[in-house]
Backbone as CSV, one residue per row, in Angstrom:
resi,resn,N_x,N_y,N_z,CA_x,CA_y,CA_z,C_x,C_y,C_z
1,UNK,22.353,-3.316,17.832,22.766,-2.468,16.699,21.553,-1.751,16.114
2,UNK,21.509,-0.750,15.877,20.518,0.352,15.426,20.909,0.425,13.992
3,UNK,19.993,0.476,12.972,20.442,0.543,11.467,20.128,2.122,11.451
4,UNK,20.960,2.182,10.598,21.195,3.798,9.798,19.736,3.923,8.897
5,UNK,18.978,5.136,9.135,17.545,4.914,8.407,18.454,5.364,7.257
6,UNK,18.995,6.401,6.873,19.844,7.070,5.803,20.568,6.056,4.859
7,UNK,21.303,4.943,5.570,21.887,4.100,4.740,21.038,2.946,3.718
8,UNK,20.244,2.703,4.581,18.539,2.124,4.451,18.317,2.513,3.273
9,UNK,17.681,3.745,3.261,17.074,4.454,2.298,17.938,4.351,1.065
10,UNK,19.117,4.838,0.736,19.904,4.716,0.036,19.392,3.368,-0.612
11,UNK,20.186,2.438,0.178,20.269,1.254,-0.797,18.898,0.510,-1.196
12,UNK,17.776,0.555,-0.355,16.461,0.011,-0.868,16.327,1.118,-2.154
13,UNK,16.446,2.121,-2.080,16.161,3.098,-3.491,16.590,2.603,-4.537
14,UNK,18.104,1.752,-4.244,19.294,1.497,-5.339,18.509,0.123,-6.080
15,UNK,17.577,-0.475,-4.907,16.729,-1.845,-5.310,15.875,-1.419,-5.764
16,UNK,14.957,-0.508,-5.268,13.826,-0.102,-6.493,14.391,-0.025,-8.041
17,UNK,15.574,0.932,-8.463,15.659,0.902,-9.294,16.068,0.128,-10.245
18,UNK,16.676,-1.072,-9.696,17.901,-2.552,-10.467,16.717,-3.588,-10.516
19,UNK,15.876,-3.732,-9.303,15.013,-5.248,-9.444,13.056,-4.504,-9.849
20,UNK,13.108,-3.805,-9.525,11.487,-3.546,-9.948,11.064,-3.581,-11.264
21,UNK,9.968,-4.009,-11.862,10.222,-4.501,-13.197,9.197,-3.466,-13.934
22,UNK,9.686,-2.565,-15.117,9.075,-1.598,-15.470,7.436,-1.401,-15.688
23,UNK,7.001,-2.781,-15.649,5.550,-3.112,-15.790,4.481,-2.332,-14.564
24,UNK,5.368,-2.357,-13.061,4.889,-2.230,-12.655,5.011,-0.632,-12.165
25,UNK,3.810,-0.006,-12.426,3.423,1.317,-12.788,2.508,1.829,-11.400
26,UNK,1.926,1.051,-10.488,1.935,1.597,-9.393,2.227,1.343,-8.189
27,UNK,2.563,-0.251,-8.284,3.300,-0.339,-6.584,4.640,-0.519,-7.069
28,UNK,4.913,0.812,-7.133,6.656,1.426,-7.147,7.089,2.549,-6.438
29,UNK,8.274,3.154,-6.720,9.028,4.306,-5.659,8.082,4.679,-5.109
30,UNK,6.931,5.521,-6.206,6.295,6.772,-5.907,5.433,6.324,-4.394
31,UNK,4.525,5.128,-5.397,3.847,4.322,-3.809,4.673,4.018,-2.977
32,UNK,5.209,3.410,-2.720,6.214,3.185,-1.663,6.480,4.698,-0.975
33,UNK,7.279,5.537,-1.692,7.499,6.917,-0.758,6.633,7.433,-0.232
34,UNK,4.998,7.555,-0.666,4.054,8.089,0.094,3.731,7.195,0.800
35,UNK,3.256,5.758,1.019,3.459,5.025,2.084,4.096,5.362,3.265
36,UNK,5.719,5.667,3.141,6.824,5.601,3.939,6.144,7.224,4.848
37,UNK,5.785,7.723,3.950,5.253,9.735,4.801,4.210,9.264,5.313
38,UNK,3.066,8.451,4.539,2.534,8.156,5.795,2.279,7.417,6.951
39,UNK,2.564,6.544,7.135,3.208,5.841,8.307,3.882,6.689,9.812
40,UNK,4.359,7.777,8.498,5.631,8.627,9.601,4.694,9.604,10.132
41,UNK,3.695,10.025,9.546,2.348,10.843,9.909,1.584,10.294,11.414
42,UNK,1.285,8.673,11.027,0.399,7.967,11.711,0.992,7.871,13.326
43,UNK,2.725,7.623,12.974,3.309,7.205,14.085,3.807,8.744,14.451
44,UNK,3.508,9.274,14.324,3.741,11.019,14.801,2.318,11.418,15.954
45,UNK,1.109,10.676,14.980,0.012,11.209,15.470,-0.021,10.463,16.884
46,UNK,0.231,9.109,16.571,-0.136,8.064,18.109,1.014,8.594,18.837
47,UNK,2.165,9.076,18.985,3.272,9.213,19.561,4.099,8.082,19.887
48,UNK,4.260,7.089,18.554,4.674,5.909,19.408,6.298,6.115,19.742
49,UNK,6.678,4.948,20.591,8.534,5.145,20.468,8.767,5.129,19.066
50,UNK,10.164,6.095,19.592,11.537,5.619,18.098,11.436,4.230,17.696
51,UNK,11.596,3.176,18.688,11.916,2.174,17.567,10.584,1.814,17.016
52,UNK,9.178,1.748,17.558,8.155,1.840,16.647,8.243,2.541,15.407
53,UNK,8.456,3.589,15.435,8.746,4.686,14.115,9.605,4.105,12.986
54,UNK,11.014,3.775,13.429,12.363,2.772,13.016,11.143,1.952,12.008
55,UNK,10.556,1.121,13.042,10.351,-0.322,12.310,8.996,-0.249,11.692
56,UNK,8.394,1.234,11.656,7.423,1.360,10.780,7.843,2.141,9.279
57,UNK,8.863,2.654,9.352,9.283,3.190,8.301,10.036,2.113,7.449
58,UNK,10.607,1.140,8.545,11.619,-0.232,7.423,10.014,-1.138,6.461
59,UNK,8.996,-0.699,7.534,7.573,-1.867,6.881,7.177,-1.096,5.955
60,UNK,7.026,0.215,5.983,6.884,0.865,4.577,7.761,0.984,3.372
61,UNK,8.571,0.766,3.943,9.306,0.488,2.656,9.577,-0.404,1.954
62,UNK,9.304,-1.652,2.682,9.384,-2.977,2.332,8.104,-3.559,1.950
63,UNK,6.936,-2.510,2.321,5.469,-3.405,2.147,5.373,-4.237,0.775
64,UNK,5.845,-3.712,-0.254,5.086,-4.413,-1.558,6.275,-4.580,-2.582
65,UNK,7.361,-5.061,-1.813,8.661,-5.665,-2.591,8.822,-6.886,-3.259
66,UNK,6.990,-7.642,-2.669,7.254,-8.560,-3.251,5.760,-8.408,-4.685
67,UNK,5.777,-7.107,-4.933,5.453,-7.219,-6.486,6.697,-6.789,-7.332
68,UNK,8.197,-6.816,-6.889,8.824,-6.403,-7.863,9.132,-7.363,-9.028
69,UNK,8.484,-8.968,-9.099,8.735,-9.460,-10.197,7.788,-9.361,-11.557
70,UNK,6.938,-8.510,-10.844,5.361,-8.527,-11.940,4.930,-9.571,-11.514
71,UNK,5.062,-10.126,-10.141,3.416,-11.432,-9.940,2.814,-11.212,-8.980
72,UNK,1.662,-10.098,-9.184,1.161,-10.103,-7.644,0.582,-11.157,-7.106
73,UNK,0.533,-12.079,-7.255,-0.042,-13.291,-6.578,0.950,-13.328,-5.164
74,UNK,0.238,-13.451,-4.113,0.694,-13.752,-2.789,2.139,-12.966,-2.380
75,UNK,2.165,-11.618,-3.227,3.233,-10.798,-3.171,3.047,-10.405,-1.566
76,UNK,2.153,-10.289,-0.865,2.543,-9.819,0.510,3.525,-10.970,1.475
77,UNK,2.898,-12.329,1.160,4.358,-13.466,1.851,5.681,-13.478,0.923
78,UNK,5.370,-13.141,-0.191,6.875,-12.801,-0.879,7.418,-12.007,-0.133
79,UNK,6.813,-10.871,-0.033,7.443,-9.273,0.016,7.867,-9.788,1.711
80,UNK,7.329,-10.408,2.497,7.229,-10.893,4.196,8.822,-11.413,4.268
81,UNK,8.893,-12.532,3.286,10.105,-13.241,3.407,11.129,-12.400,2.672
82,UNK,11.128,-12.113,1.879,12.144,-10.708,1.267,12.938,-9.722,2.688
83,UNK,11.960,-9.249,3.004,11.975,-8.112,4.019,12.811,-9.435,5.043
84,UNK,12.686,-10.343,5.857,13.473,-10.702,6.318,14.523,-11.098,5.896
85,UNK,15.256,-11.515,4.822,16.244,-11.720,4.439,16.964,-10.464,4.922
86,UNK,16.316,-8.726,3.763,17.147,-8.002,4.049,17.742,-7.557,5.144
87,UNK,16.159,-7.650,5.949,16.832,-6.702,7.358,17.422,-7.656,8.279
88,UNK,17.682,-9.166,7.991,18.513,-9.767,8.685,19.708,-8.896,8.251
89,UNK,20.405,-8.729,7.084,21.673,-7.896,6.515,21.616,-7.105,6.934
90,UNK,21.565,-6.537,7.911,21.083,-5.108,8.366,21.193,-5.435,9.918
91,UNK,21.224,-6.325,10.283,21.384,-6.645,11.709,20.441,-6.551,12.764
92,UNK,18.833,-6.338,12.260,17.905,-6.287,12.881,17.508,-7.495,13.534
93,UNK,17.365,-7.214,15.101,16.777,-8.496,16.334,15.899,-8.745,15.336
94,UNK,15.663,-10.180,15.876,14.871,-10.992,14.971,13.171,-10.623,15.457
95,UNK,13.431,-10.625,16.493,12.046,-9.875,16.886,11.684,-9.003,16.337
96,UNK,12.038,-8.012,15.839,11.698,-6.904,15.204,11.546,-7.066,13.868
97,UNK,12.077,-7.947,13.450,11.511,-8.476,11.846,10.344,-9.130,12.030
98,UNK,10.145,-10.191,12.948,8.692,-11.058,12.766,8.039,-9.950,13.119
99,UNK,7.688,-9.301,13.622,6.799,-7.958,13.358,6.316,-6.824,12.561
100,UNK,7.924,-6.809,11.689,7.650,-6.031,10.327,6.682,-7.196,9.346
101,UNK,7.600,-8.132,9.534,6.923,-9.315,8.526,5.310,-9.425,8.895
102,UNK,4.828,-9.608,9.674,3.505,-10.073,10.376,2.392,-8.710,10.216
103,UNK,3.351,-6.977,9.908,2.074,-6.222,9.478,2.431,-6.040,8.344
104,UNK,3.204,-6.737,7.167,3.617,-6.578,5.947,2.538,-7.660,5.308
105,UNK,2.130,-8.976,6.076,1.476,-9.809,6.007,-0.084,-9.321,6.269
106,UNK,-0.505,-8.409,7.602,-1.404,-7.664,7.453,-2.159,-7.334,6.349
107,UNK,-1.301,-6.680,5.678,-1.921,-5.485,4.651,-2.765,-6.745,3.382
108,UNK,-2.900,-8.237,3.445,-3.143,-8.340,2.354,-4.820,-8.250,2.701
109,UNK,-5.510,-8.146,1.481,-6.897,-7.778,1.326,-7.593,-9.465,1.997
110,UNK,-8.900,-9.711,2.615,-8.954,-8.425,3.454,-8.033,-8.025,4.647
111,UNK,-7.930,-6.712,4.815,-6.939,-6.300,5.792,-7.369,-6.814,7.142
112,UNK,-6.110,-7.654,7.858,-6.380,-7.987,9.241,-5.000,-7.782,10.301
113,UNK,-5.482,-6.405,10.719,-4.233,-6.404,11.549,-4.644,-6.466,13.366
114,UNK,-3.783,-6.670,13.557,-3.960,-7.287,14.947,-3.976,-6.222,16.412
115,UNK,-2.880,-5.398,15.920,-2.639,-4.104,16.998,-2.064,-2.970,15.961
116,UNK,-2.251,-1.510,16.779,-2.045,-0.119,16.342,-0.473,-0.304,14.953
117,UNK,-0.318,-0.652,15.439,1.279,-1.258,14.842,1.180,-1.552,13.383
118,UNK,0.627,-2.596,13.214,-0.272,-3.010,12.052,-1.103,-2.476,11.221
119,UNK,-2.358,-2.256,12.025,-3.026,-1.084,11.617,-2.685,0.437,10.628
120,UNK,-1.531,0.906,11.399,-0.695,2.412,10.921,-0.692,1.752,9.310
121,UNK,0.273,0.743,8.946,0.878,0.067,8.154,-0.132,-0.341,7.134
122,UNK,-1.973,-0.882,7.840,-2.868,-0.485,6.858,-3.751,0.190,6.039
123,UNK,-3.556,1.177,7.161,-4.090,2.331,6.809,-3.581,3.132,5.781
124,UNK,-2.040,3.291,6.006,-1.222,4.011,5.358,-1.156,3.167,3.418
125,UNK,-1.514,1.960,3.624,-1.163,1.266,2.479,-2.217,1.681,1.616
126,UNK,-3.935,2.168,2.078,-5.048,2.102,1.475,-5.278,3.979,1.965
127,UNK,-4.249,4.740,2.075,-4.542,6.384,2.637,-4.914,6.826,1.213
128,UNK,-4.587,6.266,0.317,-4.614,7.444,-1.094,-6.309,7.233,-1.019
129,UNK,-6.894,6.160,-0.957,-8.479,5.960,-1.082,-9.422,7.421,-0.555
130,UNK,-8.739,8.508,0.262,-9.344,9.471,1.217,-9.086,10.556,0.501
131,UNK,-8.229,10.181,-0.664,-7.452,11.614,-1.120,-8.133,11.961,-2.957
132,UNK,-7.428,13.551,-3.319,-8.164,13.940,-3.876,-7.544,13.333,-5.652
133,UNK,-6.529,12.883,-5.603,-6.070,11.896,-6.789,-6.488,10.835,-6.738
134,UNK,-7.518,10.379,-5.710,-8.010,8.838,-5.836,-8.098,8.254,-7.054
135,UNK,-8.564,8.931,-8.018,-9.158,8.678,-9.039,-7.424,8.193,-10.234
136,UNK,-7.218,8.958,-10.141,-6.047,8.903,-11.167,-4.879,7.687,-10.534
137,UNK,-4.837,7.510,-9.038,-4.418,6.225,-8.525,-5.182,4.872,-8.864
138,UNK,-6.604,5.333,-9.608,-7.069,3.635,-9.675,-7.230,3.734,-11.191
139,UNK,-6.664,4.783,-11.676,-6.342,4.198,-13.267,-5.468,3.903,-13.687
140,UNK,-3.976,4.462,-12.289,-3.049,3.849,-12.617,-2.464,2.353,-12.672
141,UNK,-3.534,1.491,-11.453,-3.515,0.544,-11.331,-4.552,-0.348,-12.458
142,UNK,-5.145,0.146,-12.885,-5.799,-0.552,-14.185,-4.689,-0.737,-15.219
143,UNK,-3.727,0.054,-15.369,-2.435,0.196,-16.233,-1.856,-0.499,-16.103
144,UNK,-1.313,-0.880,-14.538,-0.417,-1.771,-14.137,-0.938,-3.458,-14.013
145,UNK,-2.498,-3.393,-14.293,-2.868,-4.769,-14.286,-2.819,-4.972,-15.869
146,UNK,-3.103,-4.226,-16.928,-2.927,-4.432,-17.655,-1.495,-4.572,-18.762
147,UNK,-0.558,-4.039,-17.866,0.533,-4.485,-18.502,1.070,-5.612,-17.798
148,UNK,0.911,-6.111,-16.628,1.001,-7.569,-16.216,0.384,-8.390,-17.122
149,UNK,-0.858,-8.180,-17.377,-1.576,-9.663,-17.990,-1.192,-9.256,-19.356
150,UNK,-0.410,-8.292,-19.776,-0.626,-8.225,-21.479,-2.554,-8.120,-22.320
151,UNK,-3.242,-7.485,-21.139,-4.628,-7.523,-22.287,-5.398,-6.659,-21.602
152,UNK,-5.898,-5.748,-22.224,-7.024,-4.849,-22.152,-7.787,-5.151,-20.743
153,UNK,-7.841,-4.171,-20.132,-9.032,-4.325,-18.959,-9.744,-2.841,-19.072
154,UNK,-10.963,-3.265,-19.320,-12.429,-3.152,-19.786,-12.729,-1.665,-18.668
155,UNK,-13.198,-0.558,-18.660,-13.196,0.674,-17.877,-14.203,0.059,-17.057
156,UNK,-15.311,0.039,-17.498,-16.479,-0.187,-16.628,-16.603,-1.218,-15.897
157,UNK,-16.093,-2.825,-16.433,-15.928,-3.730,-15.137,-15.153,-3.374,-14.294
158,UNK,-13.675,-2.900,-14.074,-13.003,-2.331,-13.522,-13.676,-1.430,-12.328
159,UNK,-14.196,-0.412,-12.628,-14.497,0.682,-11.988,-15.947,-0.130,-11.213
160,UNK,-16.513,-0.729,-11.322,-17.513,-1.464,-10.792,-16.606,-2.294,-9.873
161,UNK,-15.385,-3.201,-9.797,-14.957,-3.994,-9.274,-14.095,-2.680,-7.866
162,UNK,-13.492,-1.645,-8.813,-13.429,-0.758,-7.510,-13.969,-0.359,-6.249
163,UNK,-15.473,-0.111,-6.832,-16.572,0.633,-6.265,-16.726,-0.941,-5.182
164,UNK,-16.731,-2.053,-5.350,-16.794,-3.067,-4.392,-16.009,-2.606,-3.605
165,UNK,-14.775,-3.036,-3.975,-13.696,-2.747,-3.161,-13.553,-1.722,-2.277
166,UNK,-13.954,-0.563,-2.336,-13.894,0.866,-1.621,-15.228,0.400,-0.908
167,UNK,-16.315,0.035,-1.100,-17.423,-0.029,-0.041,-17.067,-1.350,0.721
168,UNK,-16.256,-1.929,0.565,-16.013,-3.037,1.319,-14.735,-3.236,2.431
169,UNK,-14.019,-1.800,1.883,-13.046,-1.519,3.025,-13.630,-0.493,3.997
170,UNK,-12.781,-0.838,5.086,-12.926,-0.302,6.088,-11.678,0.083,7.453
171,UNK,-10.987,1.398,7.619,-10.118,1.899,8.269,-9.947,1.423,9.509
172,UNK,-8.694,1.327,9.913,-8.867,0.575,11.416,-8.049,1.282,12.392
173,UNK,-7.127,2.569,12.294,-6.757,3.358,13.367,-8.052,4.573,13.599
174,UNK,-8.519,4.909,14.657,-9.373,5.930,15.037,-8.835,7.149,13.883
175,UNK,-7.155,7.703,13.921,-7.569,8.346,13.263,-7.840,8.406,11.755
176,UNK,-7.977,7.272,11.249,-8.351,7.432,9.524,-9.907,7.483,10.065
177,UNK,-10.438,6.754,10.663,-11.609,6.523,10.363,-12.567,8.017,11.000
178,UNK,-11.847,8.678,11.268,-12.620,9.956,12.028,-11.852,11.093,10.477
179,UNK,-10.694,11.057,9.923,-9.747,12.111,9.473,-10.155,11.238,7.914
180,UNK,-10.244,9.962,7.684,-9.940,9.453,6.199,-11.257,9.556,5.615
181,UNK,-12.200,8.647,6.642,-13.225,8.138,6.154,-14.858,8.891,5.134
182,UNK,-14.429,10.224,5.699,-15.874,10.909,5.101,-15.683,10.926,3.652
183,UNK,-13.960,12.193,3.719,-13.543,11.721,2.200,-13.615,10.744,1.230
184,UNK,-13.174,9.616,1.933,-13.333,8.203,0.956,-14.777,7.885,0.856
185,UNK,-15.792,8.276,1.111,-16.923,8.372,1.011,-17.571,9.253,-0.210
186,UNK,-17.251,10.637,0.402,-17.368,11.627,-1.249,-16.590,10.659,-2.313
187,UNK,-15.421,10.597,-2.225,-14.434,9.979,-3.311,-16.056,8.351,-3.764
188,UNK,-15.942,7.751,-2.835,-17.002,6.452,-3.379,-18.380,6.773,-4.158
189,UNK,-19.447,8.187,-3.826,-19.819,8.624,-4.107,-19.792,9.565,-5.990
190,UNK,-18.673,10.089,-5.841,-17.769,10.402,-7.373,-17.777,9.059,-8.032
191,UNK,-17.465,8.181,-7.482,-16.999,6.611,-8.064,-18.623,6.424,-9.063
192,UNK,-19.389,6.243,-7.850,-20.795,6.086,-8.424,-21.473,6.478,-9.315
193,UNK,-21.278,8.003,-9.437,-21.574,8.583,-10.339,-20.700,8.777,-11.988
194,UNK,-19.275,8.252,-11.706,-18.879,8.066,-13.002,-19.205,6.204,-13.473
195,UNK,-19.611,5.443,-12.586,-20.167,4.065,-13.118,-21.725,4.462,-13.750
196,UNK,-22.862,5.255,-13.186,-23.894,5.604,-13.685,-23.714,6.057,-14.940
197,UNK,-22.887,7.069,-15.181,-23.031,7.824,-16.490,-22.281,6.750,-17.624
198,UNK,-21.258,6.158,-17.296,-20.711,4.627,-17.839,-21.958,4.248,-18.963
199,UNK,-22.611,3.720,-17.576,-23.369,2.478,-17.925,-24.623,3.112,-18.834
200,UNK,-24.894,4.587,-19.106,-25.771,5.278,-18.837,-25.598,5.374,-20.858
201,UNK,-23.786,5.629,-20.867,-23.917,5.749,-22.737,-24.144,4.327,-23.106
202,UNK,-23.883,3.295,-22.172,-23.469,1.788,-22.814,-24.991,1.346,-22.900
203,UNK,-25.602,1.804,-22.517,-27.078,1.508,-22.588,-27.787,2.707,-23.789
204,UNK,-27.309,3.994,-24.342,-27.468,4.695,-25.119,-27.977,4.421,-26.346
């Protein structure tokens, strides 16, 4: 049985909007939908089969379902076991779920994926890092940590804890790392220079 991507879409949308919990301000629709484009980019570029494509578009959509309660703690084996429940309802070989599950499991930091498959799925999860809203994506997530914990998070530790984070990742399909990587570089670079000038009044 082949699932309807159309029917899919529909009703995971109908779940974004009933179970996602308003707190969370960036792993929602919006992330999720650009996820889902890029994936469909990645698996365009490698030429993989349809059902590669199929079951990379069900992993994007499912990647981070399991922050819809507001706990990101170990939300990628949440979101792992979630995603199989559904797409058992859905009538997907089971094979093809332990595989969504296993690069849904991938994506958690640090990223370890195993084959191209995976990879697409991490790349695509960490693509905004290359792009020219980088910036306004990691304040949105300062937002969203801070309305989880209920308390202030501080600009400059933050943006220092970023700047780790971005020099400590690293792309794993050829093409991010030839097409993503320079960008996310300028972008790390920008980073640097708004932690200098930071630190630059706090020392004033």
């Amino acid at each position: 049985m082949e699932i309807q991507l159309e029917n899919f879409e529909i009703w995971i949308r109908k779940l974004f909007a009933t179970e996602l919990k308003p707190e969370i301000c960036y792993h929602n629709l919006d992330h999720t939908v650009s996820i889902v484009k890029r994936v469909g980019e990645l698996a365009n570029h490698y030429q993989l089969p349809k059902r590669d494509q199929i079951d990379l578009f069900l992993a994007g959509w499912l990647h981070d379902i399991g922050y819809w309660d507001g706990n990101p703690v170990e939300h990628e084996a949440q979101g792992a076991e979630m995603a199989g429940e559904f797409l058992g309802q859905f009538g997907i070989d089971p094979v093809r779920i332990e595989r969504i599950q296993s690069a849904i499991l991938a994506t958690k930091i640090p990223q370890q994926p195993k084959d191209l498959f995976e990879s697409i799925l991490c790349d695509s999860d960490l693509y905004h890092l290359s792009k020219d809203d980088w910036f306004d994506q990691t304040l949105l997530l300062k937002k969203e940590r801070e309305k989880i914990s209920g308390k202030v998070v501080e600009l400059l530790p933050f943006l220092k804890l970023s700047r780790e984070f971005v020099s400590n990742h690293r792309y794993h399909t050829d093409f991010a790392q030839t097409q993503l990587e320079p960008q996310k570089q300028i972008n790390l670079a920008k980073l640097e220079s708004m932690i200098y000038q930071l630190e630059y009044l706090v020392h004033a």
